[in-house]
N, C-alpha and C positions, 0 to 999 in steps of 0.2 A: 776132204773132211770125212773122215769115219762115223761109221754107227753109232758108235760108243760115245763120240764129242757131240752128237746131235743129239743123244740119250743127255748128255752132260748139259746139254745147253738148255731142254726142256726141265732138268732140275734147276736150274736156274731163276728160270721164266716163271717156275712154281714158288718162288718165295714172296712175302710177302708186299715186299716193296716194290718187283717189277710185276708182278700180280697187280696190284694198285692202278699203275700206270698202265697198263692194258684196258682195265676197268672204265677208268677216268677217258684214256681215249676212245673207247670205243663209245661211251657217254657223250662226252663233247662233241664228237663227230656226227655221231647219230643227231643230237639238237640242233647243229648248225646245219647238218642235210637236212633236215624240212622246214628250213625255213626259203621262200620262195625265193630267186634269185641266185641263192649261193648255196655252189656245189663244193670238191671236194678238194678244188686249188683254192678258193676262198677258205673253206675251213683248215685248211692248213697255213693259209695264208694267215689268217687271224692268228690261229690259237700259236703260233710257230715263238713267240715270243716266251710265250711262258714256259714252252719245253725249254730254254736256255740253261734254264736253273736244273735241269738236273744233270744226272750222270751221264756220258756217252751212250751206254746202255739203255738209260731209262728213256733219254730224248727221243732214240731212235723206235724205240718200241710205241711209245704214246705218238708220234706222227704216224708210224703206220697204223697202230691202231685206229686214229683221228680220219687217216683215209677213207680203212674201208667202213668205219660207221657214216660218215658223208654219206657214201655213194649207197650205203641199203636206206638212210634218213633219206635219197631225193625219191625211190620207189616207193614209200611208205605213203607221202603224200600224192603222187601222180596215181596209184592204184584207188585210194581212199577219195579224194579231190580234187584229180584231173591237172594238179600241180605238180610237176616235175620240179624236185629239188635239181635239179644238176640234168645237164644235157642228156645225158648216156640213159638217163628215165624220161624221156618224152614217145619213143617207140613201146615203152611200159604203159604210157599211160592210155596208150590208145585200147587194148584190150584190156586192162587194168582196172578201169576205171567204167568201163563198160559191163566188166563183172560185178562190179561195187551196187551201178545202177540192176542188178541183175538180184539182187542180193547175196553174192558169191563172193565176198570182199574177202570173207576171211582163208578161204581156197587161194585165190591169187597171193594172199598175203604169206601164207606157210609155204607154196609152190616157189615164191619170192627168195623165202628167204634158207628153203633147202635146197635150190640149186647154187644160190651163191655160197652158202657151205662149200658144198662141193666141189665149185671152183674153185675156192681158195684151198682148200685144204690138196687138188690135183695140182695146183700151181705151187704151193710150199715144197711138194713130193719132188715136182718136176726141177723147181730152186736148186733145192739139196742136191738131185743127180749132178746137173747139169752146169753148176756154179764153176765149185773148183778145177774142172776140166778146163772150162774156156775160162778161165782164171789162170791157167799153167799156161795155155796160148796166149794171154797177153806178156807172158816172160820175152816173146819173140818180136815186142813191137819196140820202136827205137823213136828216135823222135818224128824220123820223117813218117812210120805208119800213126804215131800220134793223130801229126799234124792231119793227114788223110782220114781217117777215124772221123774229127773233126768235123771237116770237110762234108764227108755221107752223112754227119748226123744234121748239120747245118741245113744242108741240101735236101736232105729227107721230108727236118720237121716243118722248113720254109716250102716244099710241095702241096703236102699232105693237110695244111691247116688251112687253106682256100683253095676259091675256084683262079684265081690267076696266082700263076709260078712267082712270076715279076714280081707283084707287089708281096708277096712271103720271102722272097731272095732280100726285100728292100728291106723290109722290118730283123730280118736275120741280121744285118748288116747296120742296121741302127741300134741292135742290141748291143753287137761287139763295139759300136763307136762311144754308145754309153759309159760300158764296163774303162773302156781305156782311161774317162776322167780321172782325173788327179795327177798322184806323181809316180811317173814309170819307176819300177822297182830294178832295173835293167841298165839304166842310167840316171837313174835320179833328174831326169825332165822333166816339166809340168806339162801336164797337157789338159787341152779344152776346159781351163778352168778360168779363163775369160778375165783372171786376175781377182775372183773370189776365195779367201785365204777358207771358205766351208765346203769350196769343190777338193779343197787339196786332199782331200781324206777319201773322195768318190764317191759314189753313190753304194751303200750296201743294199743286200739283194732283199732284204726282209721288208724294208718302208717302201720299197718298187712296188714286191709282189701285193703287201697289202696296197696300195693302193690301185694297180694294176686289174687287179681279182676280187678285192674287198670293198673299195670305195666306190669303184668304178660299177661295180654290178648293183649296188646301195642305188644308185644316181640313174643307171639303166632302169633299173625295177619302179624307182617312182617317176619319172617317167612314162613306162608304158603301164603304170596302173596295176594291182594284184586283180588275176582272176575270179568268180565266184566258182562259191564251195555249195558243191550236194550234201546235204544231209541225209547217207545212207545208213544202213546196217551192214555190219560184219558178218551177220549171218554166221554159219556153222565155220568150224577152224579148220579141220583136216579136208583134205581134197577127199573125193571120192577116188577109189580103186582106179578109174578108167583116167581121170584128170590128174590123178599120181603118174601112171606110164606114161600118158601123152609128154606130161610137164617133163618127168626126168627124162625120156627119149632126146625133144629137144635141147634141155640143158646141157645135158651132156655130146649132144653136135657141136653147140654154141660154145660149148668149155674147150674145147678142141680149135676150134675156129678164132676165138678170141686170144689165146694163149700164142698159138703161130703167129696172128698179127701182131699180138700187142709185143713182140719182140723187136719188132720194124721202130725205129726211131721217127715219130711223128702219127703212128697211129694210136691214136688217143683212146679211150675205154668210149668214149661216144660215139667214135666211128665206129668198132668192130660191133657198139650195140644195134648200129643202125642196119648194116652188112648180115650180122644175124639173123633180125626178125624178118627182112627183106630175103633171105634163104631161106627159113621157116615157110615162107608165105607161097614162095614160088614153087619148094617140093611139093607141097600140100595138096593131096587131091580136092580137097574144098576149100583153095582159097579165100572165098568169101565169107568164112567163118570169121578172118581176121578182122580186126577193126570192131568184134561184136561182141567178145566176150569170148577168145579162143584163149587157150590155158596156156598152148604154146607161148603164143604172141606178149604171153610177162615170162616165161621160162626164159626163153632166148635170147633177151637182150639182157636180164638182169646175169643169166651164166657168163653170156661175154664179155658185159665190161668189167665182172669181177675177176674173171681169167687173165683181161688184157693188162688190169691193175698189179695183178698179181706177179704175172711176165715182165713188167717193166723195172719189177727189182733184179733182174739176172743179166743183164748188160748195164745197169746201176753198178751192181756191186762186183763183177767180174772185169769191165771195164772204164768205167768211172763215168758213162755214157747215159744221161737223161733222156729217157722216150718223151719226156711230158713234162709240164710243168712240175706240176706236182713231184714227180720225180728230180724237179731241181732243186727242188726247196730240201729235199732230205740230203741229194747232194752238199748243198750249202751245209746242212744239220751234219755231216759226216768230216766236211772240209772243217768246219769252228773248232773241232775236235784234235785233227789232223789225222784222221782217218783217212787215208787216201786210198778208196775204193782200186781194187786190181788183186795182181797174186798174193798181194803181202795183207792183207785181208782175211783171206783163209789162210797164212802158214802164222805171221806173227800174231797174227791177233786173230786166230780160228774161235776161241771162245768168247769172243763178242760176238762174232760171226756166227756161230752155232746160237746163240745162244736170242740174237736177232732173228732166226731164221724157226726157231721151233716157237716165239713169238707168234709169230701168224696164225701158227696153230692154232695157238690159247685165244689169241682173238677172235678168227673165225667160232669158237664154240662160246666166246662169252658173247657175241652177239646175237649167234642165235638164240640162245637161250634169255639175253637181256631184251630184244627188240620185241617180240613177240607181244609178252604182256604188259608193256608198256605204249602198244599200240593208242589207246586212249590217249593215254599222255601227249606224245608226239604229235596227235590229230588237233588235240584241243593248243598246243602251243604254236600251230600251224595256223591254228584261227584267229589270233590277235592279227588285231589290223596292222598294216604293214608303215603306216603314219606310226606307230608307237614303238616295232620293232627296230623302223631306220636310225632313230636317233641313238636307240642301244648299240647297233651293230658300231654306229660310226665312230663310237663314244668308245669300243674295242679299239677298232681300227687305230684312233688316233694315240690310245693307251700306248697297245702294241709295239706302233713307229717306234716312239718316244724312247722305250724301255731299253731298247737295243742299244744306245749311246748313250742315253740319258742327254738325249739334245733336242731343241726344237727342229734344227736343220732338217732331219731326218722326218719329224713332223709334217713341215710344210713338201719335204720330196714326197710323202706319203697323199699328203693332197694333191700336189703337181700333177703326180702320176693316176691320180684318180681322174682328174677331171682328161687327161690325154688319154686314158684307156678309154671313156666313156665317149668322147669324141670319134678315136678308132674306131671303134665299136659299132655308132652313127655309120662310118662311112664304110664299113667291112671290110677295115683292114686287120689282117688277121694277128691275134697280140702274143700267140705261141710261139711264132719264130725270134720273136724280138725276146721272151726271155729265155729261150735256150741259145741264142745271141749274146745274151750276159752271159749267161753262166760257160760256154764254149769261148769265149771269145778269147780269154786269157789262157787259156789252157793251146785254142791253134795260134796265136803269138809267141808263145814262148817255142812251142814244138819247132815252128815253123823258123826262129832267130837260131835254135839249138842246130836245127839243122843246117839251115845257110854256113853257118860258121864250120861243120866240117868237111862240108864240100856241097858245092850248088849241085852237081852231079847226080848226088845222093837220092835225087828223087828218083831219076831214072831208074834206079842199079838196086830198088829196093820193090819186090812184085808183092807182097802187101801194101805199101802205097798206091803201088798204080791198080791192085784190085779196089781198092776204094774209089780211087778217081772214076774206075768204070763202075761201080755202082753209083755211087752218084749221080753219072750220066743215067744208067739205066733209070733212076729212081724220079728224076728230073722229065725224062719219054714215057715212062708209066705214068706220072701225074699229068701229064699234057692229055695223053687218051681217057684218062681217067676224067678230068675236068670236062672235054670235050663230051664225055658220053653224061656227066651227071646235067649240063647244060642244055643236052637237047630234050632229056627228059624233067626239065626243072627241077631237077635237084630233090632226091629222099628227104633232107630236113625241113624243106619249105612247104612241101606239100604234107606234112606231118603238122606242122605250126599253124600252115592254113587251114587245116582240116579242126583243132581246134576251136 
């Protein structure tokens, strides 16, 4: 992709109809991130319907936009009200929110929201280099590095989203058994449709996710009840000179840090926030500033999971590979199209591709510029009781389902799947492998039939296959150690929740 097509693509991005859609997403996203419970796979999970209607272009811009206003809408409330919209702001809210009580609200909140600028805007830059390159290396992959692809992403994200391998291998593996209902397109079989003439169509990924992300976190959150809210002051808006460097120092570690992991398939924008602030804390020669009202301690996580967000589009769009959910549901937004994320990306279709890509841009600046003074707003709609919000969200959710077939079927799979994520959930079975399970499953089926058929052999006699196989092992031994050591020390996120 040249200069000049990314110049092309930003005029693009500048007219007024996909101007709109940046707008409106970065709006929608930002409302559904503060509200308690739902992050930034529900907000896309919800709103994913209504992008249907528009153009290629627009859909894809309005869900990235809808992202990253999510994920600055969970920090807005964790800094202000010790409410983390979304996982990846709970290490925010601990200095956050301690600033709030400090009267420093409105510091943490501009520190907030000028390092995730500049993570997105380093992860656009970083996009653009790095895209087309490893875009021209997937020219070299055949069915059987497909199928292997596959395999490390499977392996990765079923690691990485719990403390036990096993039961994330299960839920990976329940994913792909789902995706298989209805009728094989390969042979024209039915499968697992139990003699249901409403399985024969399968289950689509939109009434899953909402109910998986949307219903399911609705029914979590009441449940364990909304938190109470301090009634502080914002206090002064600009950081002082000394909590400007400290803040940008670490964001800019944390942009670094989050950007390298968030390229790993299954490291989620929560974890690298968590790895972050847990780095901040430990360089720091006064660790015990953290947890009080340190500047760092909201810079670092909110730089990295907006980097690691940002990362997860560059093996999305170069390789057709989801780090995250979230990143499946745009896949699904790219496949409705027949986008098929890879080389032919950048060369046939470079100016969607540019034109998606300098997107970001424009969103990163229309958020900061919209989130800021609208901080009120966001607070006081974060304060309605959550008895009055549930039945709106759900009253979405079941919209949503619906709209995608115009069937109840998809309705009632959007409740199914609500009440079985919320169950998982109860019992900690982790619900990330199971939908990059769906969304993989059919892609290592076919790889895996393409290759049998021209030779079983084929796996051997192919060393990007068998490099995959060995990362997967690798990445399958890192998370064993990795498990092993968050277990003796109880785990960063529990001791963060407890501490609450």
């Amino acid at each position: 992709m040249s200069f000049v097509g990314l110049l092309e693509g930003i005029a693009n991005v500048m007219t007024p109809g996909n101007l709109l859609f940046a707008f409106l997403g970065c709006l929608l996203g930002t409302l559904v991130g503060v509200l308690p419970g739902l992050g930034p796979v529900s907000a896309v999970a919800i709103l994913f319907p209504l992008t249907t209607y528009l153009p290629p272009t627009g859909m894809v811009i309005a869900l990235a936009a809808i992202y990253y206003g999510a994920m600055y809408g969970g920090s807005t409330t964790a800094i202000l009200m010790n409410i983390p919209g979304e996982v990846s702001s709970v290490p925010t809210a601990l200095d956050g929110f301690a600033m709030t009580r400090q009267g420093r609200a409105g510091p943490a909140l501009a520190i907030a929201a000028i390092v995730s600028f500049v993570a997105g805007i380093f992860g656009t830059v970083v996009l653009y280099l790095v895209g087309p390159p490893l875009a021209r290396f997937a020219l070299l992959f055949g069915p059987a590095e497909y199928f292997g692809l596959a395999v490390f992403s499977l392996t990765a994200i079923a690691g990485l989203s719990g403390r036990s391998v096993i039961r994330g291998l299960i839920m990976a593996v329940l994913g792909m058994v789902l995706a298989a209902v209805g009728i094989d397109v390969g042979s024209s079989v039915t499968r697992l449709t139990l003699g249901s003439e409403a399985l024969l169509q399968g289950f689509d990924i939109v009434p899953v996710m909402i109910g998986l992300f949307g219903i399911g976190e609705v029914l979590r959150e009441l449940q364990e009840g909304s938190p109470g809210i301090f009634q502080g002051r914002l206090g002064r808006l600009l950081p002082s000179g000394e909590e400007l460097r400290q803040g940008m120092a670490a964001g800019g570690r944390a942009t670094v840090l989050g950007f390298l992991l968030g390229l790993l398939p299954g490291m989620l924008p929560s974890i690298t926030s968590f790895l972050a602030y847990s780095y901040e804390k430990q360089r720091s020669r006064h660790p015990e500033r953290f947890g009080r009202g340190a500047i760092e301690g909201v810079a670092a996580p909110e730089a990295a999971n907006n980097a690691a967000a940002m990362a997860g589009f560059v093996p999305l769009l170069s390789l057709g590979i989801p780090t995250s959910p979230t990143m499946a549901l745009i896949l699904a937004a790219l496949i409705v199209y027949g986008l098929i994320p890879g080389p032919t990306l950048f060369t046939e279709n470079a100016a969607f591709t540019a034109t998606v890509i300098a997107s970001f841009l424009v969103a990163n600046v229309i958020l900061l510029i919209l989130n800021l003074p609208l901080v009120g707003l966001w607070v006081r709609i974060a304060r309605i009781p959550y008895r009055i919000l549930a039945p709106v969200i759900l009253g979405v959710c079941v919209a949503g389902a619906y709209s995608i077939r115009n069937t109840m079927f998809d309705v009632w799979v959007a409740l199914a799947f609500g009440l079985v994520g919320w169950v998982l959930a109860e019992w900690s079975w982790p619900l990330a492998p199971l939908v990059l399970g769906f969304i993989l499953g059919p892609m290592a089926e076919t790889s895996f039939r393409q290759a049998i058929s021209i030779s079983p052999a084929i796996f051997l006699q192919r060393p990007i296959f068998l490099g995959f196989v060995v990362l997967a092992g690798v990445s399958l031994w890192l998370t064993r150690r990795w498990n092993l050591g968050a277990g003796e020390k109880g785990g960063a996120e529990a001791e963060v929740r407890a501490a609450k």
